[in-house]
BAFI-3210 file (N, C-alpha, C; in Angstrom, 3 decimals, decimal comma, padded with zeros to 6 digits):
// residues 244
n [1|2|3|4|5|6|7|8|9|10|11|12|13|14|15|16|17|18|19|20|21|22|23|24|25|26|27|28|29|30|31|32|33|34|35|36|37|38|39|40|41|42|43|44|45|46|47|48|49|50|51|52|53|54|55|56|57|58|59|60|61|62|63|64|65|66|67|68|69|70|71|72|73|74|75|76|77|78|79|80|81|82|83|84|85|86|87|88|89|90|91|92|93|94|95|96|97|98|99|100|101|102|103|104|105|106|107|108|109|110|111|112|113|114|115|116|117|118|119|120|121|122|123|124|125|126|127|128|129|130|131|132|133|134|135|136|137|138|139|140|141|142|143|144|145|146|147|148|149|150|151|152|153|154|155|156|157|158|159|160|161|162|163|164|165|166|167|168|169|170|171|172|173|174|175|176|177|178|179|180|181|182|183|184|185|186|187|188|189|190|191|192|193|194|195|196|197|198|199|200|201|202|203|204|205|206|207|208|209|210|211|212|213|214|215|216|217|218|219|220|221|222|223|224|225|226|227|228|229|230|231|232|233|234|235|236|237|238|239|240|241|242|243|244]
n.u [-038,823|-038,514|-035,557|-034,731|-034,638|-031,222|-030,665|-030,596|-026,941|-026,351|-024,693|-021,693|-021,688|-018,492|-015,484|-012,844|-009,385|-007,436|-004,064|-003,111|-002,192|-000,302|001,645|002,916|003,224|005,216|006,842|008,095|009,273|010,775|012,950|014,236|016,211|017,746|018,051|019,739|022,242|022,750|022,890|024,973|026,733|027,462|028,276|030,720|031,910|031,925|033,287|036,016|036,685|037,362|039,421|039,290|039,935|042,181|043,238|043,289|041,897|039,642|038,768|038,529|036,815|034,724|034,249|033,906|031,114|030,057|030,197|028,112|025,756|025,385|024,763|022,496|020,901|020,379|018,910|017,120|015,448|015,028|012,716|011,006|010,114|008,582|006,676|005,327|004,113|002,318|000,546|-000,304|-001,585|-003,664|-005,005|-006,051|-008,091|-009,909|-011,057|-012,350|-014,038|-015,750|-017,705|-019,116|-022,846|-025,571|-025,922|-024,297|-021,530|-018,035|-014,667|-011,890|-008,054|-008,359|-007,061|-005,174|-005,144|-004,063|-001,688|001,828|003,737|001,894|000,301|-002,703|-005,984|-006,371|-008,890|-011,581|-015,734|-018,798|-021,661|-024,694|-023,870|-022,641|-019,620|-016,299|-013,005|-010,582|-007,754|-004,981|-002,564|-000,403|001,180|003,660|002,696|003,393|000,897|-000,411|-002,627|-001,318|-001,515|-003,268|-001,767|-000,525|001,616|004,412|005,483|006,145|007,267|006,650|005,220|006,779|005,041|002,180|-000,566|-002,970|-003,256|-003,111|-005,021|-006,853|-006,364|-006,566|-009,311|-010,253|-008,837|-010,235|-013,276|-012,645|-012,131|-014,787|-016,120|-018,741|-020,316|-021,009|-023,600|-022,979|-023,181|-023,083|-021,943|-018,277|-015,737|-012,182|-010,517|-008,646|-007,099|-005,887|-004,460|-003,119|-004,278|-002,741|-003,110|-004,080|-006,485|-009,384|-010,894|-010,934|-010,588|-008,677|-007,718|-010,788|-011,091|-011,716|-009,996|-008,737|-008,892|-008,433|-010,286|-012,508|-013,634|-015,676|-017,517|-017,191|-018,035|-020,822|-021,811|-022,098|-023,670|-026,895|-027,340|-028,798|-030,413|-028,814|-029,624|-030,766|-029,844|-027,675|-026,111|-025,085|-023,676|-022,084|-020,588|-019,743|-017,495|-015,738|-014,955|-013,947|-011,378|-009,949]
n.v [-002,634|-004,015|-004,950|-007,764|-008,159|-008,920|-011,908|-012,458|-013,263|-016,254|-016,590|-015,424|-011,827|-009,713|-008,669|-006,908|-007,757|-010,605|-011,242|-009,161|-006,835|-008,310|-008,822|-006,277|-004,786|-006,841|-006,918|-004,364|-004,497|-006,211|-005,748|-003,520|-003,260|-004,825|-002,469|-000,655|-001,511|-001,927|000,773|001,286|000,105|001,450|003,965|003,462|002,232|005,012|006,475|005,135|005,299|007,999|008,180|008,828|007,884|005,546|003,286|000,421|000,075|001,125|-001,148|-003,064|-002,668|-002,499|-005,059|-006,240|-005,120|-005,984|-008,813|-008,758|-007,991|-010,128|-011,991|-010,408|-010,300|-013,132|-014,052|-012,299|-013,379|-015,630|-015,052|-013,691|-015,652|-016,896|-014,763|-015,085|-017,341|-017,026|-015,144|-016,919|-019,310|-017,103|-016,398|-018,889|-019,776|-017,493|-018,114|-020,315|-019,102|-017,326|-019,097|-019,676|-019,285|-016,974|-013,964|-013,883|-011,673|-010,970|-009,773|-008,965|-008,571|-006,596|-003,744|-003,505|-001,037|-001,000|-002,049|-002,435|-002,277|-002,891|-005,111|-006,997|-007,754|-011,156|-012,657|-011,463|-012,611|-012,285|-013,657|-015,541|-016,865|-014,899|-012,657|-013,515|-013,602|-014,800|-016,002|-016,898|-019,740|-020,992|-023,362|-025,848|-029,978|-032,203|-031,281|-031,070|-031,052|-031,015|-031,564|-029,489|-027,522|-025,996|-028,101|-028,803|-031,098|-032,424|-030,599|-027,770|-025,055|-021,550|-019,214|-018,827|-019,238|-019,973|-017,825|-015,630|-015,781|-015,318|-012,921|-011,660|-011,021|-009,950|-007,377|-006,708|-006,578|-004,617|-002,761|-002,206|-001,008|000,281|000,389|-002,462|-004,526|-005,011|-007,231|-008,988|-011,937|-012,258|-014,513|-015,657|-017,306|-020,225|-021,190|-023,578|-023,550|-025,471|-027,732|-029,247|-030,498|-033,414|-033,839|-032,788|-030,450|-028,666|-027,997|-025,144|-024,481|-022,667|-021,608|-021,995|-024,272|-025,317|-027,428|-026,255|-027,457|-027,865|-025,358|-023,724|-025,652|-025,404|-022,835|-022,162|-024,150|-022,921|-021,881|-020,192|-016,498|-014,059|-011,727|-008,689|-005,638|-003,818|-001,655|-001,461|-003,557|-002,311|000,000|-001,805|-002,598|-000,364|000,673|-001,298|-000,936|001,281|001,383|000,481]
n.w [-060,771|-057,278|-055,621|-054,007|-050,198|-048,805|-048,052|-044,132|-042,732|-041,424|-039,431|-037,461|-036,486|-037,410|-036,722|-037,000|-037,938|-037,228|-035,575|-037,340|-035,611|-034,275|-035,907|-037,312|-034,891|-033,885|-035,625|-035,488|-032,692|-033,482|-035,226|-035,167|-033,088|-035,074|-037,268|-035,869|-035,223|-038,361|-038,860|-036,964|-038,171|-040,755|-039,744|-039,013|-041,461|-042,148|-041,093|-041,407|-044,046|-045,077|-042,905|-040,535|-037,781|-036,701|-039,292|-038,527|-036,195|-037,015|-038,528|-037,313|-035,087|-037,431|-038,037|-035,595|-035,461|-037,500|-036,927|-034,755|-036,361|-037,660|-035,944|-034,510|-036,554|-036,964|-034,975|-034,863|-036,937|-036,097|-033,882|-035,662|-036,661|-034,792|-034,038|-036,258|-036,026|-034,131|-034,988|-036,885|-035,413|-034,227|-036,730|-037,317|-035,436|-035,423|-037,763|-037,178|-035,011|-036,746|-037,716|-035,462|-034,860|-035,933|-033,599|-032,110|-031,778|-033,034|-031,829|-032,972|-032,112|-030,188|-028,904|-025,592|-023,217|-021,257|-021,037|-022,089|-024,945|-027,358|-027,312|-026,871|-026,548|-027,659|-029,244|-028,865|-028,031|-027,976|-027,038|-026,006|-023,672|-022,598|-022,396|-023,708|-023,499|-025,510|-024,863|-027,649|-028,452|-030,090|-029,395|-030,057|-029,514|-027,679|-025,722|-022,033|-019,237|-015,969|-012,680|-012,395|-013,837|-017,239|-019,354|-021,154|-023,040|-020,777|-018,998|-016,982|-018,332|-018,430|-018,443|-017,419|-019,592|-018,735|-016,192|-017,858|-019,655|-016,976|-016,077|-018,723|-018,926|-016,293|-016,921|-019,050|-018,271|-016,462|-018,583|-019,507|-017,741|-016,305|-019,144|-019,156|-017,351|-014,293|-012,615|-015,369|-017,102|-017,440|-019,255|-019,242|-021,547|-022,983|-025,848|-027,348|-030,770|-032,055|-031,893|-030,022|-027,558|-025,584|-024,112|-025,519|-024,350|-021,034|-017,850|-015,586|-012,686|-012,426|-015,114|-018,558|-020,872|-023,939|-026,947|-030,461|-032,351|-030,037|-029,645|-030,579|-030,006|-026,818|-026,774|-027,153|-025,700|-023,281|-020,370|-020,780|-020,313|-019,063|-021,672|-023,142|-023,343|-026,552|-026,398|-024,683|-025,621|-028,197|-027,188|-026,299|-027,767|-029,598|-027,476|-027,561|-030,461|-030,321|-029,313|-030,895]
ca.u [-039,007|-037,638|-034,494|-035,304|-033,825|-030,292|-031,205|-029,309|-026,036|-026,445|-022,868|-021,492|-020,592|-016,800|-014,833|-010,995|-008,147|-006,810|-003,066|-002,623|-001,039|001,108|003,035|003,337|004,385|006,147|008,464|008,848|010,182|012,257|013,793|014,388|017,526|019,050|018,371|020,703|023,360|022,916|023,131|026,914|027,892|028,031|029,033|031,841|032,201|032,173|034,615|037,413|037,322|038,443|040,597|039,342|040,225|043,595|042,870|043,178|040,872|038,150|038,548|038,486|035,334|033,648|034,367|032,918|029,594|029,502|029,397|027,470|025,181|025,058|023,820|020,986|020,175|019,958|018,015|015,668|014,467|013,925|011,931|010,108|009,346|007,977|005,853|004,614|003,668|001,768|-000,354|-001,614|-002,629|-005,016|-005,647|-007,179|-009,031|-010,594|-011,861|-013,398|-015,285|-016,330|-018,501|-020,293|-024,467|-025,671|-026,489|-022,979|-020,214|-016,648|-013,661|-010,224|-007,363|-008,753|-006,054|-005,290|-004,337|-003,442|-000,314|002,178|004,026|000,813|-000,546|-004,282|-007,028|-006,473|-010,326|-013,243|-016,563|-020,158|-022,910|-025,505|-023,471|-021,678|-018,669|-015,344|-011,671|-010,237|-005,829|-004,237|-001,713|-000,080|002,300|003,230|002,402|002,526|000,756|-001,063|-002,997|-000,771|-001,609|-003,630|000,091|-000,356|002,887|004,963|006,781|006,341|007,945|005,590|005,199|007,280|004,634|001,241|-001,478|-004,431|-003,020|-002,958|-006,217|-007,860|-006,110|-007,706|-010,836|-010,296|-009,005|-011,641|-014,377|-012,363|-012,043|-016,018|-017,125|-020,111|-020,852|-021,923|-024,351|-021,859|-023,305|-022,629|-020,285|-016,968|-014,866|-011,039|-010,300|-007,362|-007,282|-004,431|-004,453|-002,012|-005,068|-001,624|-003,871|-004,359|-007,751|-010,079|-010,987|-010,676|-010,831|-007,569|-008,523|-012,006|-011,171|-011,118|-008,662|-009,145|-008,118|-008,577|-011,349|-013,563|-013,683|-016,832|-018,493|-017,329|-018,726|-022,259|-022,493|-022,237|-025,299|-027,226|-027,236|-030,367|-029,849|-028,351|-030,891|-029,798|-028,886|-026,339|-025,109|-024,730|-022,891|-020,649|-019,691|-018,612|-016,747|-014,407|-014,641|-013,372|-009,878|-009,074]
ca.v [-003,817|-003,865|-006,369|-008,959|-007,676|-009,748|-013,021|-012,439|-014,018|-017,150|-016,519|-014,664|-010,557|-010,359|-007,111|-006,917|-008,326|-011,608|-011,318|-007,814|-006,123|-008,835|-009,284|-004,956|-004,486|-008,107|-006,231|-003,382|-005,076|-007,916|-005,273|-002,441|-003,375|-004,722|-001,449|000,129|-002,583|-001,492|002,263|001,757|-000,590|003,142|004,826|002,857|002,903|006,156|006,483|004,099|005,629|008,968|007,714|009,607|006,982|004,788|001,971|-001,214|000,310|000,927|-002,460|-004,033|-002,264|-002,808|-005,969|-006,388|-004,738|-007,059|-009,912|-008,636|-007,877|-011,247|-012,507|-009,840|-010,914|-014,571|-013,860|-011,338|-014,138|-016,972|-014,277|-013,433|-017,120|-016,966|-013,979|-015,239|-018,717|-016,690|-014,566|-018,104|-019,626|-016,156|-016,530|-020,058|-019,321|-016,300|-018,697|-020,851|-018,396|-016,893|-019,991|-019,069|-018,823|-015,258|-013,865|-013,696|-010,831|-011,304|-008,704|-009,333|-007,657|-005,183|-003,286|-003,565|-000,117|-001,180|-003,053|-001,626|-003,033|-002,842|-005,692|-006,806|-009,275|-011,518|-012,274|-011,537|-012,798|-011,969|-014,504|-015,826|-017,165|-013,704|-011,880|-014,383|-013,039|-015,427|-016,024|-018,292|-019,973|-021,674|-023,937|-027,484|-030,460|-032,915|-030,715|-031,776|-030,725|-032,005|-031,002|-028,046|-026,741|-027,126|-028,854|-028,733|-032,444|-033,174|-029,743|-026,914|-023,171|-020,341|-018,041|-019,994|-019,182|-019,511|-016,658|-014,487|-015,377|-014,481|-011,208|-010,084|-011,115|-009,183|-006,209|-006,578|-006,149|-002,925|-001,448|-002,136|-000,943|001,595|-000,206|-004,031|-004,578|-005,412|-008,700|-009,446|-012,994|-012,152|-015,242|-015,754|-019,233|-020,731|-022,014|-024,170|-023,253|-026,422|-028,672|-030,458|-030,632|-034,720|-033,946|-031,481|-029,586|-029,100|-026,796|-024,953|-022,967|-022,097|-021,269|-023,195|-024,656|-026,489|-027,106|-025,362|-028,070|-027,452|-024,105|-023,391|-026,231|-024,625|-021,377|-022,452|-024,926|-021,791|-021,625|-018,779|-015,375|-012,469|-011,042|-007,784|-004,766|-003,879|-000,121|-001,933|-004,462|-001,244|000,799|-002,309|-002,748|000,763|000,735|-002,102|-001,136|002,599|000,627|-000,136]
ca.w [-059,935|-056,356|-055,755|-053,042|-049,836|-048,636|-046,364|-043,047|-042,408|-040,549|-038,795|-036,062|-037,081|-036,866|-036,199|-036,616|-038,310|-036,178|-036,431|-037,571|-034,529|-033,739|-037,241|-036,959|-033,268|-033,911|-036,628|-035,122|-032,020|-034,013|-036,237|-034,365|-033,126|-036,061|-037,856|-034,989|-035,899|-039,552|-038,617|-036,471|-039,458|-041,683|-039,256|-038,724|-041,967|-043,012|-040,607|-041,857|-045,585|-044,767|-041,496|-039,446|-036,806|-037,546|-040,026|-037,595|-035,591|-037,588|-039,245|-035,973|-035,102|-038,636|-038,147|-034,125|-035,427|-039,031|-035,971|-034,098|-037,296|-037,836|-034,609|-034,375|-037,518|-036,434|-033,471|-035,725|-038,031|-035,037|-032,944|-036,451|-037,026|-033,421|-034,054|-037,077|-035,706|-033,101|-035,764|-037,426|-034,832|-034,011|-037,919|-037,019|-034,151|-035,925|-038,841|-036,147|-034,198|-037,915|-038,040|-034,615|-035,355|-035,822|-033,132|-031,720|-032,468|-032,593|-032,502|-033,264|-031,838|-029,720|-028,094|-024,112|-023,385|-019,738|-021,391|-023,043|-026,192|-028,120|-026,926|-027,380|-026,094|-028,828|-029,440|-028,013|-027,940|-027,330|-027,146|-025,660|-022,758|-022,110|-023,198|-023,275|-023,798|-025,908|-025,392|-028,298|-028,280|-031,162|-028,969|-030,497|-028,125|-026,674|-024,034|-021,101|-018,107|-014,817|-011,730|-012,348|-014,632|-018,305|-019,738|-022,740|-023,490|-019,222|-017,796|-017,027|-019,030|-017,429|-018,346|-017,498|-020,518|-018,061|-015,686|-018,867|-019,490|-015,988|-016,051|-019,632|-018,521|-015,307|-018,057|-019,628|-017,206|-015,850|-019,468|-019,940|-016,341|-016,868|-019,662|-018,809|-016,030|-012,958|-012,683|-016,773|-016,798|-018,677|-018,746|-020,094|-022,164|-023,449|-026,700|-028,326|-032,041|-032,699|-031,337|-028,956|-025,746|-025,251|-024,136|-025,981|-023,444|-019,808|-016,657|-014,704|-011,944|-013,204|-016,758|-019,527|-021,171|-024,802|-028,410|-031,782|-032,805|-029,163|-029,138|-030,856|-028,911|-025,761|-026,393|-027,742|-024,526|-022,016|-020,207|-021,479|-019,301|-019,278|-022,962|-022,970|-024,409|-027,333|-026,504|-024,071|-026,829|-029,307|-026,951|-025,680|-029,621|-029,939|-026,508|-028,227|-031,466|-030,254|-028,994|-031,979]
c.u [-037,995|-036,763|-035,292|-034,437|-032,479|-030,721|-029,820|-028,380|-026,565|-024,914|-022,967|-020,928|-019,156|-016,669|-013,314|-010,220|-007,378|-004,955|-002,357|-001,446|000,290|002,229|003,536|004,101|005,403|007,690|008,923|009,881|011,398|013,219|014,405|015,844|018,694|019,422|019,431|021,674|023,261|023,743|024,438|027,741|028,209|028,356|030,146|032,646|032,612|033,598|036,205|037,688|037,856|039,451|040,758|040,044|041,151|042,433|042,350|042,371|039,592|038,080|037,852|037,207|034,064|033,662|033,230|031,433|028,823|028,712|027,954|025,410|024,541|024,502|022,571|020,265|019,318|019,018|016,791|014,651|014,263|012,751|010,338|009,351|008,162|006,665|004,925|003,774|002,523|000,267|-000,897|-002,436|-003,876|-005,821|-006,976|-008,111|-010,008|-011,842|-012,771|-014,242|-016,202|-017,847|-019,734|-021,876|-024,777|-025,879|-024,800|-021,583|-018,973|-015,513|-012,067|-009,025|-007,629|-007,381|-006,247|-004,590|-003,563|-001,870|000,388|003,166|003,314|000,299|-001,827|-004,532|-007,033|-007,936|-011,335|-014,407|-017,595|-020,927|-023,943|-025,303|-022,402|-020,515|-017,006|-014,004|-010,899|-008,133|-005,709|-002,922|-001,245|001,227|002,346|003,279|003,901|001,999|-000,336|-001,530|-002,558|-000,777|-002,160|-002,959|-000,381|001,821|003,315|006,033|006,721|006,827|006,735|005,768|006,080|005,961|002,966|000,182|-002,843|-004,053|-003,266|-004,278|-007,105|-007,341|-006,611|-008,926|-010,988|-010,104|-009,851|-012,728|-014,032|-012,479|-013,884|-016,603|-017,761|-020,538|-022,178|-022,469|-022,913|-021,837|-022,905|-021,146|-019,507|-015,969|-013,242|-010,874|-009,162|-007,650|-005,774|-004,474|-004,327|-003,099|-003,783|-002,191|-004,028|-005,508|-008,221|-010,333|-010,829|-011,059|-009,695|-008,108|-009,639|-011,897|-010,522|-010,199|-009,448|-008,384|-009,035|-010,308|-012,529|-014,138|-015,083|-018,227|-018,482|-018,049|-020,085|-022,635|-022,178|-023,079|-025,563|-027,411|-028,539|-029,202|-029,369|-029,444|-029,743|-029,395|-027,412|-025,347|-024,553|-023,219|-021,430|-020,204|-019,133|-017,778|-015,603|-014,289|-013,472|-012,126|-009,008|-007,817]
c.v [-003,787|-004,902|-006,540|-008,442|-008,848|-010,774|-012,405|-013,524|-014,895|-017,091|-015,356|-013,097|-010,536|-008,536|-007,327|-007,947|-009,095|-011,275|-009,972|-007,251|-007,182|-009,064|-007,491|-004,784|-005,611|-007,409|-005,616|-003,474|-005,586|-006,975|-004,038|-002,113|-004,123|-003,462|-000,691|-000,586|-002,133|-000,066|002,525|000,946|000,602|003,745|004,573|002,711|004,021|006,389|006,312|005,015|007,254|009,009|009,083|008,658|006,461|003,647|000,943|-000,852|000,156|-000,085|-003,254|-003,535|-002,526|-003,971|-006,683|-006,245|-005,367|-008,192|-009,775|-008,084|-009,011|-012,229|-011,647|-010,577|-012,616|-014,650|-013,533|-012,719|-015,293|-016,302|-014,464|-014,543|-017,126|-015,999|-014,366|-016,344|-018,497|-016,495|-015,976|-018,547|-018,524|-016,224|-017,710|-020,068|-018,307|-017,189|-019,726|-020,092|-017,625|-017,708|-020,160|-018,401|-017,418|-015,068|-013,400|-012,511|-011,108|-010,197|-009,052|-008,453|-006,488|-005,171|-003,051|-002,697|000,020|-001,931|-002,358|-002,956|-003,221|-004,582|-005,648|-008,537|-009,963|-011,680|-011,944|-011,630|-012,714|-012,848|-014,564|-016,444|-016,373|-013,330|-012,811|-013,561|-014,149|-015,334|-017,092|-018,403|-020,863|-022,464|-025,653|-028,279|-031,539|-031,837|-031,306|-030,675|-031,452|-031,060|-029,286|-027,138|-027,303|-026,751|-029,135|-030,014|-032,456|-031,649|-028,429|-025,649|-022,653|-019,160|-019,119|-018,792|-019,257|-018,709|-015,807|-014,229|-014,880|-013,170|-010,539|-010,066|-009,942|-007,432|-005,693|-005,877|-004,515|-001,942|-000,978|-001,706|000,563|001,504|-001,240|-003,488|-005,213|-007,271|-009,819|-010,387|-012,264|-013,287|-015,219|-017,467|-019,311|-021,137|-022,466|-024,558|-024,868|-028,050|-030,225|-030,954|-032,240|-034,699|-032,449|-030,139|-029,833|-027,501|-026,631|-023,785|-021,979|-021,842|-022,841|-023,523|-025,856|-026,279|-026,440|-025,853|-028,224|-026,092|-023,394|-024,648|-025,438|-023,066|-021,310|-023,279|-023,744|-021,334|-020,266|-017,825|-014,382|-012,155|-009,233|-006,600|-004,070|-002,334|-000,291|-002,563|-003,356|-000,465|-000,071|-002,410|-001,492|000,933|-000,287|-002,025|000,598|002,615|000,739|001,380]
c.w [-058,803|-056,367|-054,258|-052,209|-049,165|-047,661|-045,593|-042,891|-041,280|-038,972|-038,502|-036,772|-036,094|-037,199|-036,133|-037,562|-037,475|-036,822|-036,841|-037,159|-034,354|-034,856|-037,316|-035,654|-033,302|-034,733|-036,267|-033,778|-031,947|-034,338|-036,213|-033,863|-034,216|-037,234|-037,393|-035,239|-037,386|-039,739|-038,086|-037,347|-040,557|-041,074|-038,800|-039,908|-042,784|-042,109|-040,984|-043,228|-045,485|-043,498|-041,210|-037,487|-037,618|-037,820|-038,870|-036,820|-036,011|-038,022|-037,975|-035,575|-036,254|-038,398|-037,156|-034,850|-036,538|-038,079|-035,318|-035,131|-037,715|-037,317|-034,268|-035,428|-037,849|-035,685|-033,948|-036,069|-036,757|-034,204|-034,271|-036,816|-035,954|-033,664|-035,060|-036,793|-034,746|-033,987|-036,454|-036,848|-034,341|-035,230|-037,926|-036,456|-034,950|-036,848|-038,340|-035,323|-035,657|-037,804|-036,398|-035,082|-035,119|-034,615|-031,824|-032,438|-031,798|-032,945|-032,101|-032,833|-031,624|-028,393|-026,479|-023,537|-021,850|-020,409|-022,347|-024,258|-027,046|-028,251|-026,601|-026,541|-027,799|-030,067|-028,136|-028,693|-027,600|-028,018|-026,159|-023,894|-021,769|-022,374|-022,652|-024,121|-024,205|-025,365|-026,065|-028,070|-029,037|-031,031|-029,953|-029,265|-028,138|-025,152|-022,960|-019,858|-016,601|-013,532|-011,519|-012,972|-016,033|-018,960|-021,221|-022,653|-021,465|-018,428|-018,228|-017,447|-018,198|-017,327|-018,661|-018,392|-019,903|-016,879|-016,333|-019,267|-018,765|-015,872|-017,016|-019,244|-016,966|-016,187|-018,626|-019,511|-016,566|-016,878|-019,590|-018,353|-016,897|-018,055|-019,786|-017,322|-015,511|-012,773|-013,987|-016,939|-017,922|-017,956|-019,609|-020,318|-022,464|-024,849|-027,302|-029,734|-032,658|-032,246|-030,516|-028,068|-026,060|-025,060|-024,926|-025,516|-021,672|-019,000|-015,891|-013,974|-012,471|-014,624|-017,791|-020,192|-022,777|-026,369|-029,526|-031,903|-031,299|-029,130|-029,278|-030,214|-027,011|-025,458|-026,554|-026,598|-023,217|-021,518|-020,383|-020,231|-019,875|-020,439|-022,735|-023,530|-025,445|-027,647|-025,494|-025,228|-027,668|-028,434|-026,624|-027,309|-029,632|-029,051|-027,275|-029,350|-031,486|-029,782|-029,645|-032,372]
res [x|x|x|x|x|x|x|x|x|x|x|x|x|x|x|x|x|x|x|x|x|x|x|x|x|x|x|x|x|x|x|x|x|x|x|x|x|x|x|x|x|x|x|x|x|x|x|x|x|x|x|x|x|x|x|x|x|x|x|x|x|x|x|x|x|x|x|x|x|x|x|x|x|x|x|x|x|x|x|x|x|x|x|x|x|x|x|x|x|x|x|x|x|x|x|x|x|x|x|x|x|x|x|x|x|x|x|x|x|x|x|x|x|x|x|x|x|x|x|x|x|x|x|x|x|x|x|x|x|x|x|x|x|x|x|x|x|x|x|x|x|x|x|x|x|x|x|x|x|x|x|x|x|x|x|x|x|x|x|x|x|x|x|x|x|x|x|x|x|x|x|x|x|x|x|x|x|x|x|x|x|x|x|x|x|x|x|x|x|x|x|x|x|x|x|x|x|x|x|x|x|x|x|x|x|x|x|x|x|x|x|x|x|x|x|x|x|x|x|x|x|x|x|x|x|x|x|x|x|x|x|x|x|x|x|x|x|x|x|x|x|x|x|x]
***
């Protein structure tokens, strides 16, 4: 007797590990230099116990590099908090676009080999309304949209979050050229993990801008675009899945 074959997933296929890269390249960053602070704390002391160098010296040096041991080490674990706080909010985001209707694929930390530090388009998206480059951002609020600037507690980002987004989206489009038709929208979004934004969603210089809990309304209200054929859709999946 044959088995019944599987009903299709109602939900969006997903691709990638949200989070991944950044808790790996995050460590290897954070921790990098306190291993080198570990490494002149033995060699400082190996030093001292056969005095090869006079005593007070090497003390005085074991000592400098214990400090200075102790402040990387400080630094390490607030950075690592930082990095880690980063990777949830992509965790979140991920589990919200999961819930995207079939028909939609999603890939997670695809690498942006124009950037170095092993940095990645956090997500990306393909639907029905064309291919969107997700950036999160897992800031706490009160944030706001003022004057076209979004704002953390009243004073504005140093490093604005919808710049970052029109540049992967511009990335994007350059890694996939001879791929997508030319005309094929690719947009970059914002999303704020920490749902801080005051309003849900919004618009900064053409791109969007919104929280955790819009995100999957914003991408399902994107007016629909000519469907892709699906020897294009195939090949753009292996073009970002071949990143990885």
């Amino acid at each position: 007797m044959s088995r019944p074959l599987p009903s299709p997933s109602p939900y969006a296929t997903v691709h990638g590990s949200p989070g991944a890269r950044v808790r790996f390249f995050g460590l290897a960053d954070i921790y990098g230099p306190f291993l080198l602070v570990v490494f002149l704390c033995g060699y400082f002391l190996h030093a001292a116990l056969p005095l090869r160098m006079p005593r007070t010296l090497a003390a005085a040096l074991l000592a400098a590099v214990a400090l200075a041991a102790w402040a990387v080490s400080d630094r390490c674990a607030r950075r690592f908090g930082m990095f880690l706080k980063g990777a949830q909010g992509e965790e979140a985001v991920a589990r919200e676009l999961a819930l995207l209707p079939a028909g939609w694929t999603v890939f997670h930390g695809v690498p942006s080999r124009s950037r170095r530090g092993g940095q990645d388009f956090d997500h990306v998206a393909l639907g029905p309304g064309g291919l969107f480059a997700i950036e999160t951002k897992n800031w706490a609020g009160p944030l706001r949209i003022e004057g076209g600037t979004v704002t953390i507690g009243g004073a504005p980002v140093t490093r604005s979050p919808v710049v970052q987004a029109r540049r992967q989206a511009d990335e994007l489009a350059s890694a996939l050229r001879g791929v997508l038709p030319e005309d094929f929208p690719i947009a970059g979004i914002v999303c704020f993990a920490s749902n801080g934004m005051d309003v849900d969603a919004d618009v900064v210089d053409g791109t969007p801008v919104c929280n955790l809990r819009a995100l999957g309304r914003l991408l399902r209200s994107a007016p629909a675009v000519e469907p892709l054929p699906p020897e294009t859709r195939a090949r753009l999946v292996a073009a970002l899945l071949a990143r990885r």
